[in-house]
GUFIVEX-72097 format. One line per field, with one value per residue: residue number from 1; residue in three letters; x, y, z of N, C-alpha, C in turn. Coordinates in steps of 0.05 Angstrom, whole numbers. Example, Ala and Ser with C-alpha at 12.3 -4.5 7.8 and 13.67 -1.06 7.14 Angstrom:
BEGIN
k (1 2) .
r (ALA SER) .
n_X (264 257) .
n_Y (-114 -45) .
n_Z (156 142) .
ca_X (246 273) .
ca_Y (-90 -21) .
ca_Z (156 143) .
c_X (264 258) .
c_Y (-66 1) .
c_Z (156 157) .
***
This chain:
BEGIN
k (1 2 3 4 5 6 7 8 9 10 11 12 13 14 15 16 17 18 19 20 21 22 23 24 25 26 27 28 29 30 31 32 33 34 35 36 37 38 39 40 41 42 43 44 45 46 47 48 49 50 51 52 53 54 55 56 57 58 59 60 61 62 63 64 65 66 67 68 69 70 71 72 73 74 75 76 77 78 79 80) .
r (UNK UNK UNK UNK UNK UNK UNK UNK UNK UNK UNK UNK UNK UNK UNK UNK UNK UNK UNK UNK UNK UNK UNK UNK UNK UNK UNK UNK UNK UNK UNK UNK UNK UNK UNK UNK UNK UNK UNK UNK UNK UNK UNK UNK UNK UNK UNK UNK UNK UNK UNK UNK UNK UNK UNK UNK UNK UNK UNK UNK UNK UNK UNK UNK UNK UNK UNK UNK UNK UNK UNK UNK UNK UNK UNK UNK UNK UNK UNK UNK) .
n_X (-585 -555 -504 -511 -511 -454 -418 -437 -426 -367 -361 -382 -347 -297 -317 -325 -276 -236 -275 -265 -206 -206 -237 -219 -172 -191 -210 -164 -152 -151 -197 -248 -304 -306 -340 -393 -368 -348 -402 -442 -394 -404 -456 -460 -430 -467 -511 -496 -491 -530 -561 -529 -553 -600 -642 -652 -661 -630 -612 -621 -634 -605 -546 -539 -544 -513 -459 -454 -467 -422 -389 -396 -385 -329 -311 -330 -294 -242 -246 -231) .
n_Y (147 123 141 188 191 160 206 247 223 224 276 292 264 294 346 348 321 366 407 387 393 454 470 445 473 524 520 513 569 631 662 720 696 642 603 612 601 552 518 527 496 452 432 440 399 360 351 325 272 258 255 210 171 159 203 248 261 255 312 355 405 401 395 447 489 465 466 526 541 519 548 594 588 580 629 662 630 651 702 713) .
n_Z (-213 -174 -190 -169 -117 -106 -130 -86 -40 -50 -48 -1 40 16 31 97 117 114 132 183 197 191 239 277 274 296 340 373 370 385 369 374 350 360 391 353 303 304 326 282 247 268 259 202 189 214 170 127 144 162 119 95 141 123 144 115 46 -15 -63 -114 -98 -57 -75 -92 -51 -2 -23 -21 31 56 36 54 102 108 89 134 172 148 159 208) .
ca_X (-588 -533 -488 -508 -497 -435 -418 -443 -416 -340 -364 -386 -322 -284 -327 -324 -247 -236 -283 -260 -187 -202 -255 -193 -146 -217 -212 -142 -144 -166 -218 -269 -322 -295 -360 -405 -355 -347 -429 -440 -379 -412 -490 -458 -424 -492 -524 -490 -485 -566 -570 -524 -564 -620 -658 -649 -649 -604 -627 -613 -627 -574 -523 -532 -550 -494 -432 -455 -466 -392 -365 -399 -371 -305 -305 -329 -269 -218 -233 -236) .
ca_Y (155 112 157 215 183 159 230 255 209 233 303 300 262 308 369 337 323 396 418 383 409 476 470 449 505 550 512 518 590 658 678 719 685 610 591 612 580 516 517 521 484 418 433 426 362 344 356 294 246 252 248 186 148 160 213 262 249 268 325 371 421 401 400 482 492 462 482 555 543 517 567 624 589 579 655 669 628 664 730 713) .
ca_Z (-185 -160 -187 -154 -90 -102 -122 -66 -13 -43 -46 29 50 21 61 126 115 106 157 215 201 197 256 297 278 295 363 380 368 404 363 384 340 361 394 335 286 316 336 253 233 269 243 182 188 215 154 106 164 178 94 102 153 111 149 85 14 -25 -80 -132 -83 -37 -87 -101 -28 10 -23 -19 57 61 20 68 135 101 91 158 187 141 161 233) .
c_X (-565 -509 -482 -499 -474 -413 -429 -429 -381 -337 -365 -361 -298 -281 -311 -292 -235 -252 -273 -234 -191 -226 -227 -173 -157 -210 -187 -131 -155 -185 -242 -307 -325 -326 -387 -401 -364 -393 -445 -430 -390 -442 -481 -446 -440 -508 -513 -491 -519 -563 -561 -536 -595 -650 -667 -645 -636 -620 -614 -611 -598 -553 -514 -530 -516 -471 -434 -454 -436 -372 -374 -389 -358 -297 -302 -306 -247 -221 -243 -211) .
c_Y (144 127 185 210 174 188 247 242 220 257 312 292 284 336 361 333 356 418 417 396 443 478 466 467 517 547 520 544 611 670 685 707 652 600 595 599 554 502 513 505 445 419 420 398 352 332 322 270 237 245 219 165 146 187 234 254 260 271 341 398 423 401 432 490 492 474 514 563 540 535 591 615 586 604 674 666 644 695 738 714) .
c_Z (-169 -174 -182 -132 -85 -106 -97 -42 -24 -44 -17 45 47 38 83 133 122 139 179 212 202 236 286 304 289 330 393 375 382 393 374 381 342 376 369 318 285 321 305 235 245 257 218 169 193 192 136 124 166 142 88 109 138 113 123 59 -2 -58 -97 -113 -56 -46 -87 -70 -1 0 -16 6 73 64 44 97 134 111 124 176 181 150 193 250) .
***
């Protein structure tokens, strides 16, 4: 179990790394979708910070779960 979480804590760093730079380019740009973006792109940084402080536990389901949520607001940004 302690090495899911340590997987996990450099899996979410690396998210959150990642997110916030593109969340900035999202910010600093004219898109017409930039408040939806950005309104998604922090929920989801919500998400490991609350699993962090403990409010969430950290699951099998959140392994399949999250990246797939990433990967579809990645997409969203790229073809924005």
């Amino acid at each position: 179990m302690m090495l899911l979480r340590i997987f996990l804590l450099m899996f979410n760093v690396a998210v959150i790394t990642y997110l916030v730079y593109r969340l900035l380019q999202i910010y600093r740009s004219d898109s017409p979708n930039k408040n939806w973006i950005l309104g998604i792109g922090i929920f989801l940084l919500l998400i490991p910070a609350t699993m962090l402080m403990g409010f969430l536990k950290p699951s099998p389901i959140y392994l399949f779960i999250y990246p797939v949520a990433i990967s579809l607001h990645l997409y969203l940004i790229r073809n924005s």
